[in-house]
C-alpha angles and dihedrals in degrees: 000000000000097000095047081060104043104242089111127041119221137193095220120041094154094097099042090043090066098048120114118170120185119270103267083079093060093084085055103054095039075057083065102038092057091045096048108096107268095254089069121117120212112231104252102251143134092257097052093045090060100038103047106023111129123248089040112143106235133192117232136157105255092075097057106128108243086253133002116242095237069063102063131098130221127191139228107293100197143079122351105239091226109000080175098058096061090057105135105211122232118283107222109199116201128222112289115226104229124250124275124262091201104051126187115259123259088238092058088056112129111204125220142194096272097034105049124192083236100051082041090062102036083053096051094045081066088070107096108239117276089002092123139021119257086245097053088054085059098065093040097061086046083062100051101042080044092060098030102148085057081078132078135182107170137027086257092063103044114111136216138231111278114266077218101074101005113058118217103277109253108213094232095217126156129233110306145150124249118273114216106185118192107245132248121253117246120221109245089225090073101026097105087048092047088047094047089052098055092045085053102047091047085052087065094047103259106118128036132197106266135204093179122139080237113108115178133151144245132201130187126237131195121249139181084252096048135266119354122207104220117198110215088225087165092107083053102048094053086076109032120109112248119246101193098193110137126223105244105275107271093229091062093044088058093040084056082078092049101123103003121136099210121017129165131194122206124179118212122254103211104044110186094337078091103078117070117220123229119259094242093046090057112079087071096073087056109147138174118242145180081251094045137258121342141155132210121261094197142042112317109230106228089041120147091238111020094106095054091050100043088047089052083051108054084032087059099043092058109026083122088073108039124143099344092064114016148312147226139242106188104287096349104096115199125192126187139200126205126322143248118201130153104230111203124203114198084195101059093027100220129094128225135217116233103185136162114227130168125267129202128243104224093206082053115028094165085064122069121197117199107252137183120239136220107265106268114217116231123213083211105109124225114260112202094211094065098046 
């Protein structure tokens, strides 16, 4: 091989030259060629030519697909158990009271357990400087000690979709026999991380001690944010019922802020974390831990039909809003403010201007609500080609 190469001379090349392996050996003998220093020159052979020519297509193990499609698992495409018994009930919203003209000061604000002077602050050092007014401020940070609990800032405090208007979500699956997978080691370089992160996540109410006949398995994965705890939910998907509703198109999500004068995005701290699986459903996400056996009280992540039911449930929680005030991607919440769109007449042939500007409160000028303005006509005429 290092001759072939060139990284070694040798009297007789007459033997190696005529060599020509089949191509399962190419890979080997390009192995020797990148590691030969980079003044070697390949004999010149018919081996050589094909193995190390450049513009060959090579297989290497980078390209591998994250799972085969012989891989894949599909699950149950037939009748929903009890379609009824996922039925959300209606959300009635009362009346707002509007917002004060007169806000508290920011140095009148009490903190609480929940909104510390220290999260208030990190909050507000997110605003970028003179964006908005002190006084508006004010009133900001009235809003946000007002709604509070709409805040989280650890897994302890996240909250979950009301029991009220959301019943518990039923896993639909068909007539199986429990799985019992054997577990995944866990390096002992990460096993006190991985231990303090299920005590943690219990803690919140996520996982629960478990006795079922279920085994399956969970793995960790490095993120930017740190470690991830990944539940193996394959066993389970093989016999769950499909549910084939579709998240909205993410093109037409994005095209909902086209022509809007404010818009804001929040992603939701809790996921599916939010909504909360039935006890009888529950058993099924059995796994086996450092810390024993346990099961998930809420949503699986990597489940066949989480998405679809985490998108019915945000969906549900703000249809009052689509698609005047904002919208919802599963767990990404959008809301929007006014609107500025050129509206063009062939007719008339002008175009006019519809925008949204602040206006100032004259008992709080220091305050400006978003306001929409009269349409303003345009002298430019309207050119057919560039409709």
């Amino acid at each position: 091989m290092q001759c072939l190469v060139g990284e070694r001379d040798n009297e007789d090349t007459s033997l190696i030259s005529s060599l020509i392996p089949p191509e399962t050996y190419d890979s080997l003998l390009r192995s020797f060629y990148y590691a030969a220093p980079s003044s070697s020159t390949p004999l010149e052979t018919s081996w050589t030519q094909r193995a190390l020519t450049e513009g060959r297509t090579w297989r290497t193990n980078a390209a591998r697909k994250y799972k085969p499609v012989d891989r894949k698992v599909r699950p149950v495409p037939t009748y929903m158990p009890d379609p009824a018994g996922q039925v959300f009930k209606p959300i009635i919203i009362p009346e707002l009271a509007p917002l004060p003209l007169d806000p508290p000061l920011l140095t009148d604000f009490e903190p609480t357990s929940r909104l510390t002077l220290e999260r208030l602050n990190y909050m507000l050092a997110t605003i970028p400087k003179d964006f908005l007014t002190d006084r508006e401020i004010d009133l900001l940070v009235f809003v946000i000690s007002t709604r509070q609990l709409a805040f989280a800032f650890n897994d302890a405090e996240r909250g979950t979709f009301s029991s009220v208007y959301f019943p518990d979500y039923e896993i639909p699956v068909i007539e199986h026999t429990p799985w019992v997978q054997p577990p995944i080691r866990v390096p002992k370089s990460i096993e006190d991380t991985l231990r303090q992160m299920l005590l943690d996540q219990k803690a919140a109410g996520k996982y629960e001690y478990s006795t079922a006949s279920y085994r399956s398995r969970i793995f960790t994965v490095l993120k930017k944010l740190g470690l991830r705890i990944v539940h193996d939910v394959q066993e389970l998907n093989k016999v769950t019922v499909r549910d084939s509703a579709l998240p909205p198109r993410a093109d037409d999500f994005a095209e909902g802020l086209v022509g809007r004068v404010i818009y804001g995005l929040a992603d939701l701290f809790s996921g599916y974390d939010g909504r909360v699986l039935a006890v009888g459903s529950r058993p099924l996400t059995t796994f086996n831990s450092i810390i024993g056996p346990h099961r998930l009280t809420v949503l699986p992540q990597g489940a066949t039909n989480s998405v679809p039911e985490f998108q019915k449930c945000t969906r549900h929680a703000l249809q009052e809003e689509i698609p005047e005030n904002g919208d919802v991607f599963i767990e990404i919440v959008i809301a929007i403010v006014g609107s500025s769109i050129w509206i063009c007449g062939k007719g008339s042939g002008v175009s006019a201007l519809v925008t949204v500007s602040p206006m100032v409160i004259p008992s709080t000028p220091a305050i400006a609500r978003m306001s929409p303005v009269r349409p303003t006509v345009s002298s430019t005429r309207f050119n057919p080609s560039k409709e």
